[in-house]
One Martini backbone bead per residue (centre of mass of N, CA, C, O) as a GRO file, in nm:
protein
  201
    1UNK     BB    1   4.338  -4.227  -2.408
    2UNK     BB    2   4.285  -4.028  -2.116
    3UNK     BB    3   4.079  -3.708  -2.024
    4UNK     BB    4   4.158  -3.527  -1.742
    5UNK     BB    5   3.992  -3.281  -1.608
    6UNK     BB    6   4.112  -3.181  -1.293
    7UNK     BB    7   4.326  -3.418  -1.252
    8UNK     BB    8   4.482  -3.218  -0.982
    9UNK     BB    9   4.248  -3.266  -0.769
   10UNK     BB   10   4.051  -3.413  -0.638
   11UNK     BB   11   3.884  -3.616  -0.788
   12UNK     BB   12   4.030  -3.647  -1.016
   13UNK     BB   13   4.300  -3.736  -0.867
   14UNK     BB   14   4.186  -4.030  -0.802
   15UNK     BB   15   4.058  -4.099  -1.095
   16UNK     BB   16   4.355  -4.127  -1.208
   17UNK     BB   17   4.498  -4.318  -1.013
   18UNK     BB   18   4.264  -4.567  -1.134
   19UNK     BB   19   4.355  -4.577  -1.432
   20UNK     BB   20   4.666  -4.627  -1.371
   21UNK     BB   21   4.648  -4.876  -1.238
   22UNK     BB   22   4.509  -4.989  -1.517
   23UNK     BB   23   4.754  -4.896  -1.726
   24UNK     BB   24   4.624  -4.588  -1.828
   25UNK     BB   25   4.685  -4.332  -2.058
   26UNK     BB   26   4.742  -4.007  -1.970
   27UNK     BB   27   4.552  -3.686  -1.970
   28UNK     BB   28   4.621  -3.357  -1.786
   29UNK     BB   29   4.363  -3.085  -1.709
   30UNK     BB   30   4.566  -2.826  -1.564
   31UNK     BB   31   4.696  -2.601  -1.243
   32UNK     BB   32   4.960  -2.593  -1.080
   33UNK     BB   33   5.166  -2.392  -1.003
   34UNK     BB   34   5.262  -2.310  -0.651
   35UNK     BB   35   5.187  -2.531  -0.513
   36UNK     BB   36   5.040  -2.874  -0.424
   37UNK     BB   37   4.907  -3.056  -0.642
   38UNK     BB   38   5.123  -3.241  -0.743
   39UNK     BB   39   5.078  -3.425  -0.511
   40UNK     BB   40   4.823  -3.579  -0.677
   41UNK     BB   41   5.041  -3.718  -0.888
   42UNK     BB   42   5.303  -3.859  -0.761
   43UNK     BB   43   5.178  -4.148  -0.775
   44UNK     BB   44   5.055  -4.096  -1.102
   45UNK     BB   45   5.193  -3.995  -1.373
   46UNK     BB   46   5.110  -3.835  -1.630
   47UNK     BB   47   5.193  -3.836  -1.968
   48UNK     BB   48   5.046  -3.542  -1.973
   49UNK     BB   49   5.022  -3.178  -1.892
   50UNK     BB   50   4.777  -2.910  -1.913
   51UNK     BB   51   4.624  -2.628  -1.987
   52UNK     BB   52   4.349  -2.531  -2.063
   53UNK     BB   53   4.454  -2.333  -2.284
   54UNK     BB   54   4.596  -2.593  -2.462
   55UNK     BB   55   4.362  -2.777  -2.524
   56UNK     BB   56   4.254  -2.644  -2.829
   57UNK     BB   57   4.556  -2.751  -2.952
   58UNK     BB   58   4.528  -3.075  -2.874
   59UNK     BB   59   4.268  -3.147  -3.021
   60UNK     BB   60   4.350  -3.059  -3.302
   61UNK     BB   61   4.597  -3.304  -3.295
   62UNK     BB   62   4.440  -3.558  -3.309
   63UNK     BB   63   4.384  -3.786  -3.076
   64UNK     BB   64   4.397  -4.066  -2.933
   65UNK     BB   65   4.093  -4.110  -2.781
   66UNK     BB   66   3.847  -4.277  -2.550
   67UNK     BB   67   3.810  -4.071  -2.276
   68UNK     BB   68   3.668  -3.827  -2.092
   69UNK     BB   69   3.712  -3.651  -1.833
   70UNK     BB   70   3.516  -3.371  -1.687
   71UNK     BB   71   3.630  -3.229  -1.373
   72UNK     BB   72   3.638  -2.930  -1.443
   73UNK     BB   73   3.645  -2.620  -1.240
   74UNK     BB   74   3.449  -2.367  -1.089
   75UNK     BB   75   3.346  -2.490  -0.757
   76UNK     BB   76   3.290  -2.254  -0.611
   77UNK     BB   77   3.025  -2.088  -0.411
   78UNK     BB   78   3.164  -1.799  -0.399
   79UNK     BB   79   3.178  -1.721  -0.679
   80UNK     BB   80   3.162  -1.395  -0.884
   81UNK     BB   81   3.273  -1.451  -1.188
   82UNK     BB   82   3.097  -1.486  -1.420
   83UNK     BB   83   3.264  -1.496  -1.669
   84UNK     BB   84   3.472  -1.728  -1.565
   85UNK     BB   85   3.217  -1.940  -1.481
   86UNK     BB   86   3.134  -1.975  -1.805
   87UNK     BB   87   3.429  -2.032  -1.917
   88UNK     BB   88   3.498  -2.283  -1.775
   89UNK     BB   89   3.188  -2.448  -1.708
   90UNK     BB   90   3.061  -2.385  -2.048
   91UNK     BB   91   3.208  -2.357  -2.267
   92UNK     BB   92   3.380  -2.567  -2.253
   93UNK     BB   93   3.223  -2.799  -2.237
   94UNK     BB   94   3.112  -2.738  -2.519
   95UNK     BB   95   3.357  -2.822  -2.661
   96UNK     BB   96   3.402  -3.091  -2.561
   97UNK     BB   97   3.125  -3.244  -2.646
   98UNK     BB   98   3.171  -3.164  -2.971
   99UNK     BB   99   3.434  -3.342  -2.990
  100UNK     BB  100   3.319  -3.617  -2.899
  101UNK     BB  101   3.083  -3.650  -3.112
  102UNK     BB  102   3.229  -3.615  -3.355
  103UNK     BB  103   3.459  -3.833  -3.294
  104UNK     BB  104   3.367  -4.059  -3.065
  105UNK     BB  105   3.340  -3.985  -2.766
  106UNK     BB  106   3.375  -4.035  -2.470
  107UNK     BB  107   3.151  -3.854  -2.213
  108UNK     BB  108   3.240  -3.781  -1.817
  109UNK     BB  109   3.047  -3.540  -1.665
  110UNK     BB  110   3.028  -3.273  -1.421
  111UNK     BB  111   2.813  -3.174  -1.220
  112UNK     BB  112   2.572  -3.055  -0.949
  113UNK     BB  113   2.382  -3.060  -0.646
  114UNK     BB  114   2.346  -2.735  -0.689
  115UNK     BB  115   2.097  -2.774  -0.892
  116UNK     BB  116   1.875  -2.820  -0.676
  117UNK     BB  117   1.905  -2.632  -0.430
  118UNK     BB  118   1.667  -2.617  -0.188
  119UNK     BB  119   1.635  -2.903  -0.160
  120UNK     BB  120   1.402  -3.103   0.078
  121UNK     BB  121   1.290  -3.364  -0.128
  122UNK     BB  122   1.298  -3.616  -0.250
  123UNK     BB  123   1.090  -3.533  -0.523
  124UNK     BB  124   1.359  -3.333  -0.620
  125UNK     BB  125   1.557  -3.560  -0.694
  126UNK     BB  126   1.537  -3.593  -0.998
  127UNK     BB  127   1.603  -3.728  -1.270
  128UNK     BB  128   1.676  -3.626  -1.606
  129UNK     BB  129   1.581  -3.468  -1.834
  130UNK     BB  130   1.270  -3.400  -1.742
  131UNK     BB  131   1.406  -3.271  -1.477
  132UNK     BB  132   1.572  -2.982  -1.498
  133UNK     BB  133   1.400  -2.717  -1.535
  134UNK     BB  134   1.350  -2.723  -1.194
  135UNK     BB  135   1.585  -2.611  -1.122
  136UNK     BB  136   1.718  -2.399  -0.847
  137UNK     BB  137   1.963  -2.230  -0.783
  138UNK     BB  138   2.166  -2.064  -0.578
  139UNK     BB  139   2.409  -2.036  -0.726
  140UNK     BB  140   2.702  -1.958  -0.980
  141UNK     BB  141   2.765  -2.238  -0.988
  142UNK     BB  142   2.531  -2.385  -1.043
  143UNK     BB  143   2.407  -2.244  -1.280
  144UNK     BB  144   2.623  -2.336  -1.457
  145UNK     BB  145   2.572  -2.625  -1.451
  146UNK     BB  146   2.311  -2.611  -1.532
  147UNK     BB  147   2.321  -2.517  -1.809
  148UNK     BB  148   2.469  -2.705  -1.931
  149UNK     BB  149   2.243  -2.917  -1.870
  150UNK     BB  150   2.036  -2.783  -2.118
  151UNK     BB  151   2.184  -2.781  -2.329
  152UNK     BB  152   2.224  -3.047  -2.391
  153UNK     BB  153   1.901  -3.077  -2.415
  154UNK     BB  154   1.917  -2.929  -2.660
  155UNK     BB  155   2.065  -3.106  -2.827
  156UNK     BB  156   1.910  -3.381  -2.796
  157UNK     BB  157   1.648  -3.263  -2.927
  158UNK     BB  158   1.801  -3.108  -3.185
  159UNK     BB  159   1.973  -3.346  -3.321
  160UNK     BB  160   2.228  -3.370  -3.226
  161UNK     BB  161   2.489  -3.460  -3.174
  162UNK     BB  162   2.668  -3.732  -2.978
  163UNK     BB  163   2.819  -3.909  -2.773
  164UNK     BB  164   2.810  -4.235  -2.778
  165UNK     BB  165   2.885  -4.166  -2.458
  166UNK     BB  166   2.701  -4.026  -2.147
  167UNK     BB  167   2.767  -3.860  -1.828
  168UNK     BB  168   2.603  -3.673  -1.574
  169UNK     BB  169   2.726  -3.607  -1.243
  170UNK     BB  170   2.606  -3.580  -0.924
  171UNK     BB  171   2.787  -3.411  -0.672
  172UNK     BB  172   2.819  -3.440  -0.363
  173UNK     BB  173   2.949  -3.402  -0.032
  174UNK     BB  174   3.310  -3.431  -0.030
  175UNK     BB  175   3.545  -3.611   0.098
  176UNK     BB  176   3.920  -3.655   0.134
  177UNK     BB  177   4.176  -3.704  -0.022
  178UNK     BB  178   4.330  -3.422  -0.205
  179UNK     BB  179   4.225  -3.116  -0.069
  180UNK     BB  180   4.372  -2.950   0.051
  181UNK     BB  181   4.417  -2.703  -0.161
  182UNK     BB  182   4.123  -2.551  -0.118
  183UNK     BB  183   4.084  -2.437   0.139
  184UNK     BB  184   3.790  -2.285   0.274
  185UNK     BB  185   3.662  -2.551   0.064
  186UNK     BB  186   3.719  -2.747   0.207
  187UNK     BB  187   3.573  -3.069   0.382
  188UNK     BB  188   3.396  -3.131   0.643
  189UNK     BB  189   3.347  -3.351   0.983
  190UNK     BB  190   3.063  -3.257   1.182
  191UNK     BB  191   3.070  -3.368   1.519
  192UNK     BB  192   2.904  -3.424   1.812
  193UNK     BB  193   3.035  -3.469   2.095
  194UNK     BB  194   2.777  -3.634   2.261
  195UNK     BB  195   2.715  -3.799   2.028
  196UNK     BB  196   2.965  -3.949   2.081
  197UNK     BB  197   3.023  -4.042   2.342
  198UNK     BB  198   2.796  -4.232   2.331
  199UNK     BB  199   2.889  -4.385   2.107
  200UNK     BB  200   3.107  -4.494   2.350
  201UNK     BB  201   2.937  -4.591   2.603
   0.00000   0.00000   0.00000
């Protein structure tokens, strides 16, 4: 069994559609509400949804689980409620760490290209945990994942358990199918006119 939690989202929701085709058994952690989301799973149904909410009682019921994709966040750029985005995006997760830790699953969680901040040279986006450090986040989202990813570094320095697969993966600006429900934060492609024009002079 597979646990993807936002994978009623955007990347999850993708993410998901692909281990569905390959035949694996999932469990989807997100919040359908009364919107739209539920179009994207429409046609890859997973085995069962949950609520964040009920995600610690059901990690508790020690399901057979094979890999955790971590995608659930609270991901705008615009968010405000540093309460809630440090519960979201830091507590849960290092939540869901220790549980695949102990119990020997892989996890590989969504960090975020947020978390280089004004970087504008290449030798700015170094990989690694020795260069975790030096990122400066513009926004409540980016130190929220820098957060996160540092803690990670105190776990492994500190000699702590640790998933025995686990990878963090940043994510710059995606944009494609199922992200519609975003709202205001949809991706959005702009190209100048005259530059269309031109290229197809």
């Amino acid at each position: 069994m597979i646990i993807v939690t936002g994978g009623a989202g955007f990347i999850g929701s993708c993410l998901h559609a692909a281990l569905r085709r390959r035949g694996l058994r999932t469990v989807v952690v997100d919040r359908l509400r009364d919107g739209v989301k539920w179009r994207n799973l429409a046609s890859h149904a997973p085995d069962r949804i949950i609520t964040p909410d009920a995600l610690e009682g059901f990690l508790a019921s020690e399901p057979d689980v094979e890999a955790v994709f971590h995608m659930g966040a609270i991901s705008a750029t615009t968010a405000r409620d540093g309460d809630l985005v440090w519960s979201s995006n830091v507590d849960l997760s290092q939540k869901l760490w220790r549980w695949c830790a102990v119990r020997g699953v892989r996890m590989i969680y969504a960090s975020s290209a947020a978390t280089y901040g004004a970087a504008d040279r290449p030798e700015m986006f170094r990989d690694g945990l020795e260069n975790i450090d030096g990122l400066r986040p513009l926004n409540l989202y980016g130190w929220s994942k820098q957060a996160f990813d540092l803690w990670v570094k105190r776990e492994i320095e500190a000699g702590a358990p640790v998933p025995p697969q686990w990878a963090g993966l940043k994510f710059f600006n995606v944009y494609g199918p199922n992200e519609y429900h975003k709202g205001s934060m949809i991706s959005v492609v702009k190209v100048k006119y005259d530059e269309v024009v031109q290229g197809h002079a």
